[in-house]
Biotite code that builds the C-alpha atoms (Angstrom):
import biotite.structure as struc

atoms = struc.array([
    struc.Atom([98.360, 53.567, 78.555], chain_id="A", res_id=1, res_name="UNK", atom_name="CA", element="C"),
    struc.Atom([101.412, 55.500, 79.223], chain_id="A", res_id=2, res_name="UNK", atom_name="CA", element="C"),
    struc.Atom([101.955, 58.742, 77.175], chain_id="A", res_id=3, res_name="UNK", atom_name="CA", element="C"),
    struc.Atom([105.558, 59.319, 76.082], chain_id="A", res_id=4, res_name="UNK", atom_name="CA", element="C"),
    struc.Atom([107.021, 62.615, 76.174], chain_id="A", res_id=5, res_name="UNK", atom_name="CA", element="C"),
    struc.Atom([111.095, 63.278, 75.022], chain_id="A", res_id=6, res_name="UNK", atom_name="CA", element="C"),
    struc.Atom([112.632, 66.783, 74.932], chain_id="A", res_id=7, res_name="UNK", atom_name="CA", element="C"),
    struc.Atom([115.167, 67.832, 73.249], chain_id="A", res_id=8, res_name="UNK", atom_name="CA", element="C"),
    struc.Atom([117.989, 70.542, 74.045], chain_id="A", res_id=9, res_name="UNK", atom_name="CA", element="C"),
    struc.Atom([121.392, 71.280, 73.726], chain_id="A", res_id=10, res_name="UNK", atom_name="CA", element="C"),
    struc.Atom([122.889, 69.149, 76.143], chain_id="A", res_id=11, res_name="UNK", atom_name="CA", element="C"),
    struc.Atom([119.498, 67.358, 78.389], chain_id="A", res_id=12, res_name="UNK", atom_name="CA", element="C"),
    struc.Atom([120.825, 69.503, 81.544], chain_id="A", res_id=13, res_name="UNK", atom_name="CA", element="C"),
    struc.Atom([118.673, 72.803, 81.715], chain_id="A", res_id=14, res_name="UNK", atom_name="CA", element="C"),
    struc.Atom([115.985, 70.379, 79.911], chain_id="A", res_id=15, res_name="UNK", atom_name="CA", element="C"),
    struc.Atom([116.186, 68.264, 82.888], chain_id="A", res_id=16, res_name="UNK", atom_name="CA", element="C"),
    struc.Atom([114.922, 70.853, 85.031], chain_id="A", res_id=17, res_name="UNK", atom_name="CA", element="C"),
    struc.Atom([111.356, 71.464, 82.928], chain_id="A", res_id=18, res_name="UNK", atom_name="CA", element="C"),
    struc.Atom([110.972, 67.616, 83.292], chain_id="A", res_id=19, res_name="UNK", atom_name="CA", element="C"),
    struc.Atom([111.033, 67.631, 86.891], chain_id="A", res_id=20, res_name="UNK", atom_name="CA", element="C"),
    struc.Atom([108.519, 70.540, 86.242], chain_id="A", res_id=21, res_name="UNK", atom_name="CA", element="C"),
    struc.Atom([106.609, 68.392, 84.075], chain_id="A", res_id=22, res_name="UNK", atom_name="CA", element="C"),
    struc.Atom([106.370, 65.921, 86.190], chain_id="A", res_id=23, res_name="UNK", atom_name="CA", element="C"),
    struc.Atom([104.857, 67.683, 89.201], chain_id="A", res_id=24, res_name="UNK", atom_name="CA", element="C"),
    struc.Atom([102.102, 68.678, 86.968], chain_id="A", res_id=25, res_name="UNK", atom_name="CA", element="C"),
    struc.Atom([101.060, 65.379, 85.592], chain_id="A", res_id=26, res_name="UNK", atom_name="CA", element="C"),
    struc.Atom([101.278, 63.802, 88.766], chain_id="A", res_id=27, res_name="UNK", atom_name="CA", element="C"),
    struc.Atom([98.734, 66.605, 90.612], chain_id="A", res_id=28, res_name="UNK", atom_name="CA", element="C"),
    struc.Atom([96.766, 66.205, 87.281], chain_id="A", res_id=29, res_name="UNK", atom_name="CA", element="C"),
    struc.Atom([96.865, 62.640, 88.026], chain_id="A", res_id=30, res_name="UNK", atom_name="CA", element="C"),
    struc.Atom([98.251, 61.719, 84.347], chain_id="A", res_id=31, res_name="UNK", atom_name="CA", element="C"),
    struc.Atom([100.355, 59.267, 83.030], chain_id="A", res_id=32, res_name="UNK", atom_name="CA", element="C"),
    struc.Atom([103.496, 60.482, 81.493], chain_id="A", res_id=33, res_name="UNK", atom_name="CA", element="C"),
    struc.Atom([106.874, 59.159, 80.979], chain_id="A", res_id=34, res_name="UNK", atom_name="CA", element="C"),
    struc.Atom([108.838, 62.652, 79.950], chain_id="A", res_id=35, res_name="UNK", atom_name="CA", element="C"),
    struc.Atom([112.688, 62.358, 80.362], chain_id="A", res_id=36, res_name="UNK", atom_name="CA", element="C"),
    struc.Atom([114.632, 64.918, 78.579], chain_id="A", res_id=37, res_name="UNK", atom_name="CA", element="C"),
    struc.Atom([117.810, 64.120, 76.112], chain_id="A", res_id=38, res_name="UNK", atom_name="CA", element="C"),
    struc.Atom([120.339, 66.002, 74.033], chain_id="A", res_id=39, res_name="UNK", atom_name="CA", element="C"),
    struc.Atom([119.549, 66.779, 70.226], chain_id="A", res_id=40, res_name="UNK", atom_name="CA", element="C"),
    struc.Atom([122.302, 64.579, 69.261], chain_id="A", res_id=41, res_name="UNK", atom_name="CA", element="C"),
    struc.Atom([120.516, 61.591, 70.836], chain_id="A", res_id=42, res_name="UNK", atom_name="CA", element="C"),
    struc.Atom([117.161, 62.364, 68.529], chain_id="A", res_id=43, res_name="UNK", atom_name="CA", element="C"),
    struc.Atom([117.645, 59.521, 66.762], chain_id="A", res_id=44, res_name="UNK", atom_name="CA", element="C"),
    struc.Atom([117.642, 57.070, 68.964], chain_id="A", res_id=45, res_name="UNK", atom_name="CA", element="C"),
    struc.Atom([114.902, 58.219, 71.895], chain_id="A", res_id=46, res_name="UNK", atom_name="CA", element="C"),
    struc.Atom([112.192, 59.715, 69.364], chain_id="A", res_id=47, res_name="UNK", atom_name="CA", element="C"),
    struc.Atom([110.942, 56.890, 68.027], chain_id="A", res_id=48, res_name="UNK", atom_name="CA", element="C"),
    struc.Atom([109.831, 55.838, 71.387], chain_id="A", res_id=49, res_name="UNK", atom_name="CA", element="C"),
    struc.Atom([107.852, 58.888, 71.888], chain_id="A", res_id=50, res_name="UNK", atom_name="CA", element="C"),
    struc.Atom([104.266, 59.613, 71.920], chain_id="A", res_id=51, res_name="UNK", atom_name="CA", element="C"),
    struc.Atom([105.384, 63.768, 71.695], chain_id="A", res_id=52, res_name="UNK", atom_name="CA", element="C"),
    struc.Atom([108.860, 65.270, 70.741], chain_id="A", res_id=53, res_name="UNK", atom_name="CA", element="C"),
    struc.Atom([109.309, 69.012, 72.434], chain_id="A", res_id=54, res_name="UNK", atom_name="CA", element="C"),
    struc.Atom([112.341, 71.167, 70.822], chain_id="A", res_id=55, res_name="UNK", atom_name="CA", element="C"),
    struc.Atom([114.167, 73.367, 73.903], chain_id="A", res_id=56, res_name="UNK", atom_name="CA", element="C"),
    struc.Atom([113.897, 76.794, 72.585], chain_id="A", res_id=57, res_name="UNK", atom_name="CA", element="C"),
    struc.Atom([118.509, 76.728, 72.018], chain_id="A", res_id=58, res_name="UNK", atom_name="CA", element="C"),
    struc.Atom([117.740, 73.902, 69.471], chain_id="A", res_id=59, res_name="UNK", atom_name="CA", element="C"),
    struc.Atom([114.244, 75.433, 67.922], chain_id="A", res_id=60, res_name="UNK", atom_name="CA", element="C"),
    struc.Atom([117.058, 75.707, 64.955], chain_id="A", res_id=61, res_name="UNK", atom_name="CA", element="C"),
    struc.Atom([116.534, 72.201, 63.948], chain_id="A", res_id=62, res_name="UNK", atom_name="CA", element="C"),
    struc.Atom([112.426, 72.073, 64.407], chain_id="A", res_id=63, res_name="UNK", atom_name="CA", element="C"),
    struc.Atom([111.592, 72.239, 60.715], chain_id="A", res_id=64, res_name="UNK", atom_name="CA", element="C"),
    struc.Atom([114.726, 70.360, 59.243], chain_id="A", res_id=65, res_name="UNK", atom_name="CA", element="C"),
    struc.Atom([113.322, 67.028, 62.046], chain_id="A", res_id=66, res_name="UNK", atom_name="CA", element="C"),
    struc.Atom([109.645, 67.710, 61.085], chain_id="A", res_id=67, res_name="UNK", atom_name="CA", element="C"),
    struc.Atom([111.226, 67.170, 57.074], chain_id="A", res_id=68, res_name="UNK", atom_name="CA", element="C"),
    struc.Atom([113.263, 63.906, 58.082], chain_id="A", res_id=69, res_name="UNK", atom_name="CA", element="C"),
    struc.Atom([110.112, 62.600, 60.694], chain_id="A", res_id=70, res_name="UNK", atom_name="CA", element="C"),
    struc.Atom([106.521, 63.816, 59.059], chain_id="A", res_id=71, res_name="UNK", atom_name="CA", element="C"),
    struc.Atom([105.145, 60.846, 61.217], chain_id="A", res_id=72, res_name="UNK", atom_name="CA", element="C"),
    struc.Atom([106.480, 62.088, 64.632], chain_id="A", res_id=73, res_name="UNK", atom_name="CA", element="C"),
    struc.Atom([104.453, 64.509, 66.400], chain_id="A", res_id=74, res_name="UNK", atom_name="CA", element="C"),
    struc.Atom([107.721, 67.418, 67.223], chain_id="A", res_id=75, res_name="UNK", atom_name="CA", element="C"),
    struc.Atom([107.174, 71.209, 68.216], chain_id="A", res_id=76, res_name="UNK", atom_name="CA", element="C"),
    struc.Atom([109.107, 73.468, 69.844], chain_id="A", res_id=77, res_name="UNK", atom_name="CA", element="C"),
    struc.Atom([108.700, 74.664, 73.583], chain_id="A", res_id=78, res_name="UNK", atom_name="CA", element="C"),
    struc.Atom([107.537, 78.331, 73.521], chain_id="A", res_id=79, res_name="UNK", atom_name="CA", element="C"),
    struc.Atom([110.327, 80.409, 74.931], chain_id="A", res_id=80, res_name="UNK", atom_name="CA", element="C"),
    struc.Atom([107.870, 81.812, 77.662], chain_id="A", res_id=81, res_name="UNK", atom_name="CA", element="C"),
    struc.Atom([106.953, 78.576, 78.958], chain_id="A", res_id=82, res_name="UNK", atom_name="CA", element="C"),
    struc.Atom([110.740, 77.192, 79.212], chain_id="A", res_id=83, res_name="UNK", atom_name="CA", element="C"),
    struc.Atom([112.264, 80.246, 80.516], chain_id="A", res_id=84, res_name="UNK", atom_name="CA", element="C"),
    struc.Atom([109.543, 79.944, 83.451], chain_id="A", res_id=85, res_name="UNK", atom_name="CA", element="C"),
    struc.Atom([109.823, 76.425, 83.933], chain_id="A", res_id=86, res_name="UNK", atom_name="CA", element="C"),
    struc.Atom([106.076, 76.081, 83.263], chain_id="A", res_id=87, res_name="UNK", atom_name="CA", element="C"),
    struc.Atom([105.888, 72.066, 83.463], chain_id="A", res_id=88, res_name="UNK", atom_name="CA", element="C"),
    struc.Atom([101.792, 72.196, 83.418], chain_id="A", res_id=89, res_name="UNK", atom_name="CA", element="C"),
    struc.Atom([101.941, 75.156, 80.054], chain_id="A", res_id=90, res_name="UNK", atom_name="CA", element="C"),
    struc.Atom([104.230, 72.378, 78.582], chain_id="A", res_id=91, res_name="UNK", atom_name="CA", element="C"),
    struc.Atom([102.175, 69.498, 79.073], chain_id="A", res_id=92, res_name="UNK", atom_name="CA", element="C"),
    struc.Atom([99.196, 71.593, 77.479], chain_id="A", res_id=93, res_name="UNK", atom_name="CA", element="C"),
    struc.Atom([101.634, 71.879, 74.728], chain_id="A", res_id=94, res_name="UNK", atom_name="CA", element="C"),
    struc.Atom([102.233, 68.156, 73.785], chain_id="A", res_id=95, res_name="UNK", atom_name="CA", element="C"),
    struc.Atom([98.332, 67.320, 74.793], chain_id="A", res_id=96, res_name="UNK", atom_name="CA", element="C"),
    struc.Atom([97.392, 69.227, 71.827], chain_id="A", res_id=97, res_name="UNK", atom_name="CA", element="C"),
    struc.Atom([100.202, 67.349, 69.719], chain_id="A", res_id=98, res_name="UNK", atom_name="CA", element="C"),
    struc.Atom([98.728, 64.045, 70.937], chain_id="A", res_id=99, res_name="UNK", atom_name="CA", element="C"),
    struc.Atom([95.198, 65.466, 70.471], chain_id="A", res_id=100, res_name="UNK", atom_name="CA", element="C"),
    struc.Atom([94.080, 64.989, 74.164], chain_id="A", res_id=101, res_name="UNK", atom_name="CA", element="C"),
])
């Protein structure tokens, strides 16, 4: 079964670039992800679709006010490290643990 993964930044642009990232990974890992990135202002409508939600570190502002509205979506924020290296595998690790895998 595919995995979902959204993230969440500012505007889905520098996000983008991590998913392509991601995607790399998972597909030398040989996993099954669908991970497409969005702007916060679309939260609404693409996180109840997803498996994982991952917070851009320019929006880590609104992690604990989504986690209050959601407490049945799995959401963290991407650890500044990891985005500002474009680690797509350290991010995956990331929303494996969320998932539990």
């Amino acid at each position: 079964m595919v995995k979902t993964i959204r993230l969440f930044c500012a505007a889905g642009m520098s996000t983008s670039l991590l998913v392509n990232k991601m995607k790399e990974a998972a597909q030398t890992a040989g996993k099954d992800y669908d991970i497409a990135a969005f702007s916060l202002n679309e939260f609404e409508q693409h996180a109840a679709e997803a498996d994982v939600c991952l917070l851009g570190p320019q929006v880590r502002y609104a992690l604990a006010k989504l986690q209050a509205e959601y407490p049945n979506y799995k959401i963290a924020d991407i650890p500044m490290q990891m985005y500002g290296m474009m680690d797509g595998k350290g991010v995956i690790s990331v929303a494996e643990k969320l998932m539990g895998e």
